[in-house]
C-alpha positions as CSV (number, residue, x, y, z in Angstrom):
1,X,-41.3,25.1,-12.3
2,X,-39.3,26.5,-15.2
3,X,-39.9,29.9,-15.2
4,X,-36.6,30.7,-17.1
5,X,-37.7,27.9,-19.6
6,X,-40.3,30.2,-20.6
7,X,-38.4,33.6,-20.0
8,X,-36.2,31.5,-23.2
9,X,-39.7,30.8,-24.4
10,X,-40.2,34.7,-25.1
11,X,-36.8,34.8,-27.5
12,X,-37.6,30.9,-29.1
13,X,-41.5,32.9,-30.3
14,X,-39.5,35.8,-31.6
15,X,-39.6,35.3,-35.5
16,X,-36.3,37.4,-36.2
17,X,-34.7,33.9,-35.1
18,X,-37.6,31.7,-36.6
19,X,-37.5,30.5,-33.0
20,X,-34.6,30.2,-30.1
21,X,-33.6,26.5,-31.8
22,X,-32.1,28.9,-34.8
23,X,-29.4,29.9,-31.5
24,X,-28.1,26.5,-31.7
25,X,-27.2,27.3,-35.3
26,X,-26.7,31.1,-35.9
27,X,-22.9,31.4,-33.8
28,X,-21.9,27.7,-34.1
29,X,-22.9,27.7,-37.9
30,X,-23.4,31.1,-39.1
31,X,-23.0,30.3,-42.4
32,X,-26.2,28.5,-42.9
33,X,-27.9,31.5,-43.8
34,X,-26.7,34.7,-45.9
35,X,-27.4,38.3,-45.3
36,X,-28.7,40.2,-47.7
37,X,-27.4,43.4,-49.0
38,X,-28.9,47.0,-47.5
39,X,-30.4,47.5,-51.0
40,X,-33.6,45.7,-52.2
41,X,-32.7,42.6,-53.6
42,X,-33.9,41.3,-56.8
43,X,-35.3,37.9,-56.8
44,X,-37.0,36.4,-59.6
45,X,-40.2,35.1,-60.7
46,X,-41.1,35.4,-56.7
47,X,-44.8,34.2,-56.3
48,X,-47.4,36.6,-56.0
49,X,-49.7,34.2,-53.6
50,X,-49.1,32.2,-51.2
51,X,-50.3,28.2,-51.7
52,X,-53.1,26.7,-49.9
53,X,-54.3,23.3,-49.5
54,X,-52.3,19.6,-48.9
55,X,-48.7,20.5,-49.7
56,X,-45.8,17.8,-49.8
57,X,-43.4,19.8,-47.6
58,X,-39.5,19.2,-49.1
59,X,-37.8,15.4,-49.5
60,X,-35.9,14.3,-46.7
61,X,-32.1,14.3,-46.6
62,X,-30.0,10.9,-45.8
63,X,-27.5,10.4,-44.1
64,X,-25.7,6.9,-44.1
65,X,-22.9,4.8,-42.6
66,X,-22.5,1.0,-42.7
67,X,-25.8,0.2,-44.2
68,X,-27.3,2.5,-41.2
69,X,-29.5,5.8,-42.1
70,X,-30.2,9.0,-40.2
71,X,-33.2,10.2,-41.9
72,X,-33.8,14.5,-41.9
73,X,-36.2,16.8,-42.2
74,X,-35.3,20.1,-43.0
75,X,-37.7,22.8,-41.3
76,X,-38.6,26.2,-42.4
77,X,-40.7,28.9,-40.4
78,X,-42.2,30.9,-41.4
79,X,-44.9,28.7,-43.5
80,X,-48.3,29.6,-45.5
81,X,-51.0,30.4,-42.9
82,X,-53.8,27.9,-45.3
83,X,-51.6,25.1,-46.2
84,X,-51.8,22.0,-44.5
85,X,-48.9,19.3,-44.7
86,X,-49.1,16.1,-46.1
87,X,-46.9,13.8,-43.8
88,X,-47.0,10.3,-45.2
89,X,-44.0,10.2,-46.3
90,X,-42.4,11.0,-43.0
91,X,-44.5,8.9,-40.9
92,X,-43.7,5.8,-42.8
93,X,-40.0,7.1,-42.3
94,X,-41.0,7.4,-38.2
95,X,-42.8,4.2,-38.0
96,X,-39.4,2.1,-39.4
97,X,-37.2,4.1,-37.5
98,X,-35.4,3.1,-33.8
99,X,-34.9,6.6,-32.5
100,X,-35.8,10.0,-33.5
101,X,-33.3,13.1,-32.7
102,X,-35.2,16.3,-31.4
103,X,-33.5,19.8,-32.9
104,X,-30.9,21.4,-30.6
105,X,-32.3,23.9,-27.7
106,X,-32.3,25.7,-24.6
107,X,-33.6,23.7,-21.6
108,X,-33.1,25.7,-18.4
109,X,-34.7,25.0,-15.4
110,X,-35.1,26.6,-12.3
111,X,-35.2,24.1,-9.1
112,X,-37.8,26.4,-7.1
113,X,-41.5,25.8,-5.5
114,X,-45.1,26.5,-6.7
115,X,-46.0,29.6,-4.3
116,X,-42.3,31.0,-4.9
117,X,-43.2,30.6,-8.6
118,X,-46.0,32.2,-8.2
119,X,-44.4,35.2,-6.0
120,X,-42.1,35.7,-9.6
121,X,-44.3,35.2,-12.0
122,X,-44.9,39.2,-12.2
123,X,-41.3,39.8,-13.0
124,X,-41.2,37.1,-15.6
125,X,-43.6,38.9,-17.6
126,X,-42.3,42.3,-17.6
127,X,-38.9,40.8,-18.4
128,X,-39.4,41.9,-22.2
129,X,-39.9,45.5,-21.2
130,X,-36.9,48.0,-21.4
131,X,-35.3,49.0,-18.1
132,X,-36.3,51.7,-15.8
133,X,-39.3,52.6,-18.2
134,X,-38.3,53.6,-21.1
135,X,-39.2,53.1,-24.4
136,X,-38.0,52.8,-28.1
137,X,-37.4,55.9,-28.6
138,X,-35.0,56.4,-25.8
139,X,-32.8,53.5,-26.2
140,X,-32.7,53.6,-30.2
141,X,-30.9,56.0,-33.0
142,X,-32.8,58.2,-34.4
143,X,-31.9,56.6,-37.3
144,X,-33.7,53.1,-36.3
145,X,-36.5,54.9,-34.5
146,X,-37.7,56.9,-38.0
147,X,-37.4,53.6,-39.5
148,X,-39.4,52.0,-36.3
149,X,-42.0,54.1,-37.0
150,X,-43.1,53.7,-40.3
151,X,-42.7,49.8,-40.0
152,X,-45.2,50.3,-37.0
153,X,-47.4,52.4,-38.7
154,X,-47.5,50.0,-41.1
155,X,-48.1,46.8,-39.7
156,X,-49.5,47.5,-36.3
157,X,-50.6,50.7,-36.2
158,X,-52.7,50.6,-33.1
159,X,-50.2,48.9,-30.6
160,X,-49.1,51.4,-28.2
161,X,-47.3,48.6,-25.7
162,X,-44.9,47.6,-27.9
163,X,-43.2,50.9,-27.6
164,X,-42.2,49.8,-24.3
165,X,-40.6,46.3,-25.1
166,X,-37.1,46.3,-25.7
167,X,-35.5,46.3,-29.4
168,X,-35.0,42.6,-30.2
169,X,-38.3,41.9,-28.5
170,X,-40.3,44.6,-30.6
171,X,-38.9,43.6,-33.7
172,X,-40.4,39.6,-32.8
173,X,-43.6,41.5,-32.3
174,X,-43.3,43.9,-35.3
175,X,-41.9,40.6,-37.0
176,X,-45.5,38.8,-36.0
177,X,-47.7,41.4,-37.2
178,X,-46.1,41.2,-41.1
179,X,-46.2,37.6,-41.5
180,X,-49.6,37.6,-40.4
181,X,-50.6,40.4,-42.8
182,X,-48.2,38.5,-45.4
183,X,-50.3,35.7,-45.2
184,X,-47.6,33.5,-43.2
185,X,-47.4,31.9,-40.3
186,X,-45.1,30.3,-37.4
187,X,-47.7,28.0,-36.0
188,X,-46.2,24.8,-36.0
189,X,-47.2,22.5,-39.0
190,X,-45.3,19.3,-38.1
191,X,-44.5,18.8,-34.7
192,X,-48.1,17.1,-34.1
193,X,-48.0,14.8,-36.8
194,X,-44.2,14.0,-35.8
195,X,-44.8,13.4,-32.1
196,X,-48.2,11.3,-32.8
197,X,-46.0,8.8,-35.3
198,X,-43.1,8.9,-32.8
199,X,-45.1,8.1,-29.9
200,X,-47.1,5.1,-32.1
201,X,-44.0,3.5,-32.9
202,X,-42.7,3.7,-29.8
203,X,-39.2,5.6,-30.6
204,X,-36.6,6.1,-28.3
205,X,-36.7,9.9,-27.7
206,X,-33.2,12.0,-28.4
207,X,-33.1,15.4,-27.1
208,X,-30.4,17.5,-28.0
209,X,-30.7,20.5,-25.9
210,X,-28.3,21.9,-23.1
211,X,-29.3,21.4,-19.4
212,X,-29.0,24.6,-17.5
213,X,-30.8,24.7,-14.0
214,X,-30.6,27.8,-12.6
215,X,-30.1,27.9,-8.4
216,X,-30.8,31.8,-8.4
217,X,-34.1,32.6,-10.6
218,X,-35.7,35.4,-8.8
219,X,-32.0,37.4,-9.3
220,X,-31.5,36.3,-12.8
221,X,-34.9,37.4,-13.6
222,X,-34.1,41.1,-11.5
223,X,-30.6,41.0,-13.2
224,X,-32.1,41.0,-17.3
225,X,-34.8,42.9,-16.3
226,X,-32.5,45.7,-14.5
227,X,-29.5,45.4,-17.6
228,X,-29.4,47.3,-20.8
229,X,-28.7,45.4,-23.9
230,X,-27.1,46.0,-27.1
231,X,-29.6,44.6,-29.3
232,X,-30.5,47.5,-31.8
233,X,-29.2,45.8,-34.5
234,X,-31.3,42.8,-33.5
235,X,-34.3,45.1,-34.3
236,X,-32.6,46.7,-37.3
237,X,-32.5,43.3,-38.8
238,X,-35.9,42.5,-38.6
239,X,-36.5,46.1,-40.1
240,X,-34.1,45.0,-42.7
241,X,-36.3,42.1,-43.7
242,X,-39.5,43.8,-43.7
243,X,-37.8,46.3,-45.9
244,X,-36.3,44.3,-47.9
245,X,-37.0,40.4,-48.2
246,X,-40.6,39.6,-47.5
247,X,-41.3,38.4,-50.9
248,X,-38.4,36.4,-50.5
249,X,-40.0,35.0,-47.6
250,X,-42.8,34.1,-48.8
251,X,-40.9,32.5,-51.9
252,X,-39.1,30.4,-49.8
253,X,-42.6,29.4,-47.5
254,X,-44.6,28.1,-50.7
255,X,-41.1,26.3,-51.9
256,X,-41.1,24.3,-48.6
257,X,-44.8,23.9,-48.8
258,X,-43.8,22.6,-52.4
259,X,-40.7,20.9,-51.2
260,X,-39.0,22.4,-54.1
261,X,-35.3,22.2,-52.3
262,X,-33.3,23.9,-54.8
263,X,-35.9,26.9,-54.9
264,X,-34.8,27.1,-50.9
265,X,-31.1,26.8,-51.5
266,X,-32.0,30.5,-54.4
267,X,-33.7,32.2,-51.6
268,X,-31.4,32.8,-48.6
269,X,-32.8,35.5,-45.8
270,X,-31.1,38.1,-44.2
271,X,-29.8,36.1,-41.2
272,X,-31.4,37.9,-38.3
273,X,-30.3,35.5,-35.5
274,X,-26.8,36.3,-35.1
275,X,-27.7,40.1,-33.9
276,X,-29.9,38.8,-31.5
277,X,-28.6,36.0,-30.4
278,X,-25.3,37.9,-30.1
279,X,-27.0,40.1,-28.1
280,X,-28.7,37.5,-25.6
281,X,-25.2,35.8,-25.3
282,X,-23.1,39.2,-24.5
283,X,-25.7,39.8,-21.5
284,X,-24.1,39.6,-18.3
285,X,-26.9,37.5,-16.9
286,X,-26.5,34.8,-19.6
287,X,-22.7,34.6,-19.7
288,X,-22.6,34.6,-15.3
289,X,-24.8,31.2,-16.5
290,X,-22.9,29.6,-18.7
291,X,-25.3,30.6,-22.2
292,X,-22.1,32.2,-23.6
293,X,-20.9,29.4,-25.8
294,X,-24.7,27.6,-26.1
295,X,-24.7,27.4,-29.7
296,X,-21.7,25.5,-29.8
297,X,-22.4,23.4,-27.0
298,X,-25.7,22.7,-29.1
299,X,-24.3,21.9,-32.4
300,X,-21.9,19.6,-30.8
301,X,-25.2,18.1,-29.1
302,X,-27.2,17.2,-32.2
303,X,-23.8,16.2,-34.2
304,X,-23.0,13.9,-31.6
305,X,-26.4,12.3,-31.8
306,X,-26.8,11.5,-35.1
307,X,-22.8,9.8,-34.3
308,X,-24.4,7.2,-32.0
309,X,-27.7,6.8,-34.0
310,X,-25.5,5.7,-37.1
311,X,-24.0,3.1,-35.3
312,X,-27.2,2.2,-32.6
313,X,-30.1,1.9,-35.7
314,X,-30.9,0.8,-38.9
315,X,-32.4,3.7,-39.2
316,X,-33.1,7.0,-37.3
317,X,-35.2,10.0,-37.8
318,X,-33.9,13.8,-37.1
319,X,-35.5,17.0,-37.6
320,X,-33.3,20.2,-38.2
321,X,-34.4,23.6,-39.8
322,X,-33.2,24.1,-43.3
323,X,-31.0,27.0,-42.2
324,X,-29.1,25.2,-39.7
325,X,-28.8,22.0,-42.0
326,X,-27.4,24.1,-45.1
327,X,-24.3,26.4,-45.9
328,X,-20.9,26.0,-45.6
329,X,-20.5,25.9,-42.0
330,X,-23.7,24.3,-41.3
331,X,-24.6,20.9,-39.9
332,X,-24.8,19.0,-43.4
333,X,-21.0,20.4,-44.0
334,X,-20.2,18.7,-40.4
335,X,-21.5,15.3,-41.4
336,X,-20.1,15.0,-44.6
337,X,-16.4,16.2,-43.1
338,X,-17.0,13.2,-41.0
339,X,-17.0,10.8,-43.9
340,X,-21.1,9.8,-44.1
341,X,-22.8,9.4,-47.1
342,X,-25.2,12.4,-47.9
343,X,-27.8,11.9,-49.9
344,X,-29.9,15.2,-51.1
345,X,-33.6,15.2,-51.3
């Protein structure tokens, strides 16, 4: 039973991190997304609406060595609550492909029975509540718990639990509640059609993730549900957004709805996974596990795959999100320092 898998399924729902797989990305390649200045930034001609209807989703990026091509889709989250993708394109891809490469992740696991899973799972959900009680306003600034406020009062007004979560986990909540009154969502657009057209054509399956089984669940649970964390500026950086950049995030939804690429590349977002992910990785009951280098251990992961895919298969298929793929230090820079061909979409 992995009961720690979904304790890291908590954090991957979070949007601040536009789910856990941003980890993988946010220390090994922080560059891939920018952060914004304190100020409001001034975008232009930002889009008023958010589409609806069949949308194309963005081109797919190539990769290629020796007449062999790794084939990417670049993923953005959040997406427009009413569009619906149009996946022709890559399911043709899928159904000539050998092999598809799943996006770098967490996969921990803890080796333990049904009843004793049973026995834990009340810890497991108080896990994202703040130690010995307390709430929000006794673990924050004053500073960040003014600004708290109004963002509550704004967004979700009439939620009186999420006082008690801690920081990085009410900001994924506070997060939630915007996008869904910004017309945006994270529900997953194109995992269904991907694993329908993968499991048709029979693809060998890649996964990228790090394998972490965990031999002591019931004290790892007591251990981050006992330890203080320093993730105000986790929060703070979702407040950032919601100050700052939500038309920007929209923006950047309908241009991936669009698959305008270039309009993606104009609209970096603050970069709110480094804070929290820097927070999960500095907690004494990740780093005891071995978490404290993940995102490199997962970069290296998905790198190395698409290595042995470009010399396995005619042709592969790889899905990334857009953050992690682009930037200076992000996994698109990797690929091309090794020499491959890069086509862009």
């Amino acid at each position: 039973m992995r009961l720690l898998y979904c304790a890291a399924a908590l954090v991957a729902a979070a949007p601040f991190a536009h789910t856990f797989a941003h980890a993988q990305s946010v220390t090994a390649g922080q560059a891939a997304t920018q952060i914004m200045p304190a100020t409001s930034p001034t975008y232009t001609q930002l889009d008023s609406v958010n589409v609806e209807g069949a949308q194309p989703g963005p081109g797919l990026w190539q990769v290629s060595k020796g007449g062999h091509t790794v084939w990417i889709l670049g993923t953005v989250s959040p997406l427009p609550s009413g569009m619906q993708w149009q996946s022709a394109t890559v399911k043709e891809v899928i159904a000539q492909s050998q092999e598809i490469i799943y996006p770098p992740s967490i996969d921990i696991n803890a080796n333990i029975g049904f009843f004793k899973g049973l026995f834990l799972y009340n810890s497991l959900r108080k896990m994202d509540r703040n130690p010995d009680g307390k709430q929000l306003k006794d673990v924050l600034s004053a500073p960040a718990y003014a600004r708290w406020q109004k963002l509550k009062a704004r967004y979700m007004p009439n939620d009186k639990d999420v006082d008690k979560k801690r920081p990085m986990f009410a900001g994924g909540e506070l997060l939630r509640a915007a996008y869904a009154k910004s017309g945006l969502s994270e529900k997953s657009l194109i995992w269904p059609p991907i694993r329908d057209a993968a499991k048709a054509a029979k693809l060998k399956v890649t996964s990228t993730s790090i394998k972490l089984t965990i031999d002591d669940p019931s004290k790892a649970l007591k251990e981050f549900k006992d330890e203080s964390m320093n993730d105000e500026s986790c929060l703070s950086s979702s407040m950032a957004l919601l100050e700052n950049n939500i038309p920007a995030v929209k923006a950047r939804a309908n241009a991936w709805a669009r698959g305008d690429v270039a309009r993606i590349r104009q609209l970096p977002i603050s970069d709110l996974g480094s804070n929290c992910v820097q927070a999960l990785m500095e907690a004494k009951v990740a780093a005891k596990r071995g978490l404290h280098d993940a995102p490199s251990k997962m970069k290296a992961n998905w790198l190395s795959a698409v290595d042995k895919a470009l010399v396995n298969n005619e042709r592969s298929f790889a899905v990334l999100s857009v953050d992690m793929l682009l930037g200076r230090d992000g996994y698109l820079a990797a690929l091309r320092s090794k020499g491959y061909e890069i086509v862009e979409p």
